[in-house]
C-alpha positions in Angstrom: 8.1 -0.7 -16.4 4.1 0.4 -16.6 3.8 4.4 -16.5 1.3 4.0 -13.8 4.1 2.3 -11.4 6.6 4.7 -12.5 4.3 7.7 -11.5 3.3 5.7 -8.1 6.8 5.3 -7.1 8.3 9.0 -7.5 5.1 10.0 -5.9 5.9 7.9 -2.7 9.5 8.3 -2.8 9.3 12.1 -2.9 6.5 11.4 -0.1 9.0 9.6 1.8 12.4 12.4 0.6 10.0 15.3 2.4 8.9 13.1 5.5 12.3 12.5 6.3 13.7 16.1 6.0 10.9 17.2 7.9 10.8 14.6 10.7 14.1 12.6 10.0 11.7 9.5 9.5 10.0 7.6 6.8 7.0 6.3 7.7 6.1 2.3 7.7 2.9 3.4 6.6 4.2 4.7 3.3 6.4 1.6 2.6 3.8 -0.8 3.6 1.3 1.1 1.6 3.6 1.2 -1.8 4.8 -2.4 -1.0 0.7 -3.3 -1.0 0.0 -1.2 -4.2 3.4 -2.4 -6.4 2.0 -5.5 -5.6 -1.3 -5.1 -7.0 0.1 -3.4 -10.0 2.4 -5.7 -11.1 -0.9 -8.2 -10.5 -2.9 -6.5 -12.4 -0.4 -5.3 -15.2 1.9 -8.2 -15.4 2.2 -11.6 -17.6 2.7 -15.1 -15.6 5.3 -15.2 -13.1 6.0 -11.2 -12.7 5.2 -11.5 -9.2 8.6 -13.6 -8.5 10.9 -12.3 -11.0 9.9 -8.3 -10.4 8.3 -7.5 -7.5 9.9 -10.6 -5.0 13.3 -10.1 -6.4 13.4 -6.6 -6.6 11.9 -6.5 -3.1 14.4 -8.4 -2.3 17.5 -6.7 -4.1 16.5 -3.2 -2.5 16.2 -4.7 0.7 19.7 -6.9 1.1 21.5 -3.9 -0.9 21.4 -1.5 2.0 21.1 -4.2 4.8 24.8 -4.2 5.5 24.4 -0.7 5.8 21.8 -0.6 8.2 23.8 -3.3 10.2 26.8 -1.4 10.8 24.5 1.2 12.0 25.2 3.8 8.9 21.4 4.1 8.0 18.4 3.9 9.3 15.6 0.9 9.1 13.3 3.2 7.4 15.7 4.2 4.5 16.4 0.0 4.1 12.6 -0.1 3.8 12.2 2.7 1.6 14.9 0.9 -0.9 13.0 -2.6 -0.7 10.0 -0.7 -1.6 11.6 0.6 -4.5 12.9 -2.2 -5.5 9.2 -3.9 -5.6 8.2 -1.6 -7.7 11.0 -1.5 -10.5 12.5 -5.2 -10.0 16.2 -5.9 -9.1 18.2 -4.8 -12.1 16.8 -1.1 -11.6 17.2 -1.8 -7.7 20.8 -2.3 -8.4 21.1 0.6 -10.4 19.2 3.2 -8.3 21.1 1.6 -4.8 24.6 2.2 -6.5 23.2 6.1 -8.0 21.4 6.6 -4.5 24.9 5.5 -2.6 26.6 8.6 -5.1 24.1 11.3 -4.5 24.0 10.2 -0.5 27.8 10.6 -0.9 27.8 14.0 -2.3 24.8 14.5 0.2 27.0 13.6 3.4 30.0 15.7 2.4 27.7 18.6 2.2 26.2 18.8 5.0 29.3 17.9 6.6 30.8 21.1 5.4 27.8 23.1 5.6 27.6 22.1 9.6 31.0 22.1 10.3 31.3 19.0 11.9 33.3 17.2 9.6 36.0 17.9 12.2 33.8 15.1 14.8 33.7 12.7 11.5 37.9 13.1 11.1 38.1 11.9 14.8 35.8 9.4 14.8 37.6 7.9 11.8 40.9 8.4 13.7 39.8 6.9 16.8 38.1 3.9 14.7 41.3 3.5 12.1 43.7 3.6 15.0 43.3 0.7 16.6 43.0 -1.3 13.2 45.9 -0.1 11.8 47.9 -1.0 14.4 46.9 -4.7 14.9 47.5 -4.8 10.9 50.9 -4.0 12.3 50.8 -6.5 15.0 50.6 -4.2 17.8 47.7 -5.9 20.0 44.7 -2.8 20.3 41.6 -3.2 21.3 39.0 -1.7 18.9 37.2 1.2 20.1 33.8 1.6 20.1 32.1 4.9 18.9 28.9 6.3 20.9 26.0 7.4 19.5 26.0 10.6 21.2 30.0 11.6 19.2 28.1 10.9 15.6 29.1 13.8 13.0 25.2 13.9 12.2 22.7 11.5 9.9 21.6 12.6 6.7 17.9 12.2 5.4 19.1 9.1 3.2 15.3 8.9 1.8 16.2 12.4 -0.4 19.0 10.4 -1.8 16.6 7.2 -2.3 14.2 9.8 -3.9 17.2 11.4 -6.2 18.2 8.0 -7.4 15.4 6.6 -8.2 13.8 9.9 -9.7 17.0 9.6 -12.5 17.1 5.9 -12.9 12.8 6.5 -14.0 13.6 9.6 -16.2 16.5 7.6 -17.9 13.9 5.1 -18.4 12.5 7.5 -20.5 15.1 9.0 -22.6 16.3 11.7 -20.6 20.0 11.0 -20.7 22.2 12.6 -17.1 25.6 12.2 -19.1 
């Protein structure tokens, strides 16, 4: 990957990692905005055909790799944005490989500020009152599922500093810095 992307993207994804601690939000204008300049990069830098095979697929690997998570309401548009956007820029090998380092580090993230707030208590009932009801139709005792309301969630976490973390490692490893 081109040193100029490489310094474009930890520039916008530590944009985004402060935005979202500060406002619990990562602006479409700073996805659209890196989506519009990887493109134009990866124009200008690239051979024949790196607009498919780099910045479409790794668009498109970032993007589908959170999805689900978005979908079952675990993350926020913005941080699905944030990933495509990523991936645009470094192409979907390095999508794949800052989503599944992003995933640890927003792990590690969530148990943190789970402790650090105390409410890891509201997350244990919450997985009780969801695990419940499956575990006893696995049994073959009829439940209905429950559904959890917004309002009883153990807390969010700014998912963009974990994009940021990732995808800061995956660049530096890029680069011979070695994390093992």
């Amino acid at each position: 990957m081109n040193q100029a992307l490489q310094i474009l993207l930890l520039w916008l994804v530590l944009q985004a990692a402060v935005t979202d601690l500060a406002l619990r939000r990562i602006p479409n204008a700073l996805v659209v905005s890196g989506l519009v300049l990887s493109l134009l990069l990866h124009w200008r830098t690239g051979a024949e055909g790196v607009l498919l095979s780099t910045w479409l697929a790794g668009l498109a690997a970032g993007f589908f790799l959170f999805l689900p998570l978005y979908l079952l309401r675990g993350m926020a548009a913005g941080d699905v944005k944030l990933m495509a956007m990523t991936g645009a820029f470094v192409g979907p090998a390095l999508a794949m490989r800052i989503g599944i380092l992003t995933c640890l580090i927003g792990g590690i993230l969530a148990v943190g500020m789970l402790v650090m707030n105390g409410r890891w208590r509201i997350l244990f009932r919450n997985l009780k009152s969801l695990m419940w009801p499956l575990l006893c139709r696995v049994a073959g005792f009829p439940m209905q599922a429950v559904v959890i309301d917004r309002q009883a969630s153990a807390g969010g976490i700014p998912y963009g500093v974990a994009i940021a973390l990732g995808t800061t490692a995956v660049v530096l490893e890029q680069h011979g810095f070695a994390f093992a």
